[in-house]
N, C-alpha and C positions, 0 to 999 in steps of 0.2 A: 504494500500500500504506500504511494507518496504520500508524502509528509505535508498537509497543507499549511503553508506558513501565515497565508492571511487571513488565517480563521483568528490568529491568537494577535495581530500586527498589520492593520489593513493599512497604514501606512509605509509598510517596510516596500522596498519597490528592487531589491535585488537580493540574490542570493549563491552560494556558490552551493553547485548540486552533483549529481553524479548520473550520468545517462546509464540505465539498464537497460533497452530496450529500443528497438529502430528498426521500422517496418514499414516503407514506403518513404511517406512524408508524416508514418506515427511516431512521436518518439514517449516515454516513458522517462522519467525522472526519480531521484530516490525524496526527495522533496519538491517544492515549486512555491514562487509566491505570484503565479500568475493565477486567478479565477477562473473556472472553468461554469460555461452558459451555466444558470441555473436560478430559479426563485425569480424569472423574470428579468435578470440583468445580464446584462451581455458580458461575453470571454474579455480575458485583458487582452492584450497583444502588446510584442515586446521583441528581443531582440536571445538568443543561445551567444554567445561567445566560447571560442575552444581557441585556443592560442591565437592566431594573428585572425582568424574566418569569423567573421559576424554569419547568423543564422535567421531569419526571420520566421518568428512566431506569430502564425495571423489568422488562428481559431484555438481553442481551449476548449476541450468536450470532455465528461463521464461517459465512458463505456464500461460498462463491463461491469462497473462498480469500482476503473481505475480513472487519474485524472491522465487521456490525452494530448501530448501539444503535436500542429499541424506544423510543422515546420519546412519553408523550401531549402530544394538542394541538403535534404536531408542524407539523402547518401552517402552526403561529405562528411557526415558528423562522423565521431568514433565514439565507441563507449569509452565511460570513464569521465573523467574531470571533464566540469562545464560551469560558465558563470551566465546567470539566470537575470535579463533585467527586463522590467516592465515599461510601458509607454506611460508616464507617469499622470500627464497632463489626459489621457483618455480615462483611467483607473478615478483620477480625482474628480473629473466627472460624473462615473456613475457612483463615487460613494454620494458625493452632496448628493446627487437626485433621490438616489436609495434611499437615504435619511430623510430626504424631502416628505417621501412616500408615506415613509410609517410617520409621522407628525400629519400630513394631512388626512390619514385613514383616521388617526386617533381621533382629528378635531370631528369629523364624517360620522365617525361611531359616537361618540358623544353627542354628537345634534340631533341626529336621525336614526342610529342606532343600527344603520347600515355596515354591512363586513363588504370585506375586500374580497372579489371573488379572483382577479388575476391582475397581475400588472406585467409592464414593458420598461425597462431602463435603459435609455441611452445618455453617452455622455453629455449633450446638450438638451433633451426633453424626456420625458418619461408621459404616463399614461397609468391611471387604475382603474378597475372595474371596482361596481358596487352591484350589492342585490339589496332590492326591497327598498332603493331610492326614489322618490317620486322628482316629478319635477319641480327644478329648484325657482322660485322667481332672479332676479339679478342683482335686487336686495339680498337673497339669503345666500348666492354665490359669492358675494362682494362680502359681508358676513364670513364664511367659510374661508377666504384668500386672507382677511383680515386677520383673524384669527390664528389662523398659521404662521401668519408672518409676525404676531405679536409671540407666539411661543419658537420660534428661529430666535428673534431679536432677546428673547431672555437669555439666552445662551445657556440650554440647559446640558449638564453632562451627559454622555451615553456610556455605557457601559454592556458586560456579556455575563451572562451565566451558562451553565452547563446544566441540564435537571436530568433525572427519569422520566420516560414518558410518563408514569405514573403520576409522580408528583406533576407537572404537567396539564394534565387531564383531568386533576381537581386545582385547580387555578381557576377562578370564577372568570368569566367574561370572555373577548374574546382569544383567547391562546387557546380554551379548553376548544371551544368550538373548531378552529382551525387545524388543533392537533389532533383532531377527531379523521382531519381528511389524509392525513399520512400514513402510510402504509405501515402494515403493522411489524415489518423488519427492522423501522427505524424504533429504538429502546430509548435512545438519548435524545435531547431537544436543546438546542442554544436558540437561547433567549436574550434579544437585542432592546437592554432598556432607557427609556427616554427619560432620567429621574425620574418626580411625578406623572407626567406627563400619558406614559406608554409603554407597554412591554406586548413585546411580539417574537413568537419562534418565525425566528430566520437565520441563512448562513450566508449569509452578503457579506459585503464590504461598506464601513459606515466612518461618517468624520465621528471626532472627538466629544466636539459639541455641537449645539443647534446653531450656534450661529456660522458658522463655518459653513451651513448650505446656502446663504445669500439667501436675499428676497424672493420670492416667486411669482407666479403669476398662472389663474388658470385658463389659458387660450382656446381649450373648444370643448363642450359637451355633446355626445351623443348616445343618443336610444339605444341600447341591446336587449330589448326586449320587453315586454311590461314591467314597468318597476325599474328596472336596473340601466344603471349610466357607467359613460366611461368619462373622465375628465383627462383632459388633457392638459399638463404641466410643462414649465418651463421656469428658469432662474433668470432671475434680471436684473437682479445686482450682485454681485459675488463680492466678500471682502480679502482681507490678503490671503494669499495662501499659507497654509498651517503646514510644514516642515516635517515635524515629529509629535 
């Protein structure tokens, strides 16, 4: 199993790793701090170094139950020593938006009592689904944008835990409900918490604090079906960037 390094470090942006494994353009790592697709946020993409050869890494995927990287001219690579770096300025984009996400599902679920049924993360815009949302007037959107962006501006801490599904699963509100939809091989859940704010099982990549995601903004809503909406997201003021 590689070692995920950005479960514990989503800022760390390099690593030096060891290639096991090289099968086309698959290769296999014995650690990696690049993301691989998943929870609705895109692969990182980044760069293999092996002595003087750059390598480009330009998909990250789970098969198998191992993490993938796509790597060209992969045939050049050798096993053995390799140093690992990621596209920095793409990764820090989807953490803000990530973090966006779960702060606006919070203010969502607290107003309307609405869950997140699926989201999209890209480095510059993201998207989530709701069920059981009705239509908003432009007051209460303007409401919801406001309010997000008044809990951003608190600059609250985030932090992770590790639970049992069990413990978990009696966690009132909603984590119990969504850890309801995980299959039942998954036994552990990390848990991405927003101080007061929020707690939600996920294994993304997230900034430090709320305010590190910049202001937002919500650019389009549409119908997916009776009751349930998708909002469409974007940042529109970023402050400086946060280092470590």
């Amino acid at each position: 199993m590689t070692k995920e390094l950005f479960l514990t470090d989503s800022y760390r942006r390099e690593c030096e790793a060891s290639v096991l494994e090289i099968a086309e353009d698959k290769v296999i790592l014995d650690q990696t701090v690049f993301y691989p697709t998943g929870g609705g946020q895109e692969h990182d993409t980044g760069m293999l170094v092996q002595g003087e050869q750059l390598f480009e890494v330009y998909r990250v995927k789970r098969e198998g139950g191992r993490i993938v990287h796509y790597v060209r001219n992969a045939e050049k690579l050798e096993k053995g020593p390799v140093f690992a770096r990621v596209d920095w300025e793409r990764r820090y984009g989807l953490m803000r938006h990530h973090t966006l996400l779960h702060v606006l599902s919070a203010v969502v679920y607290k107003k309307y009592g609405a869950l997140c049924t699926g989201n999209q993360i890209y480095p510059d815009r993201a998207r989530i689904d709701f069920n059981q949302l009705h239509d908003l007037t432009p007051e209460q959107l303007n409401d919801v944008m406001e309010e997000t962006n008044r809990i951003i501006d608190s600059d609250y801490p985030i932090s992770y835990r590790t639970v049992s599904r069990e413990e978990a699963e009696n966690i009132p509100g909603m984590i119990k409900t969504m850890v309801s939809l995980l299959p039942p091989s998954v036994t552990h859940v990390r848990l991405v918490s927003i101080d007061s704010v929020d707690e939600q099982a996920c294994g993304g990549t997230h900034v430090k604090r709320t305010r590190e995601i910049g202001q937002m903004e919500i650019t389009n809503v549409k119908s997916k079906g009776k009751n349930n909406k998708r909002l469409e997201v974007r940042i529109i003021h970023a402050p400086q960037e946060v280092r470590s």
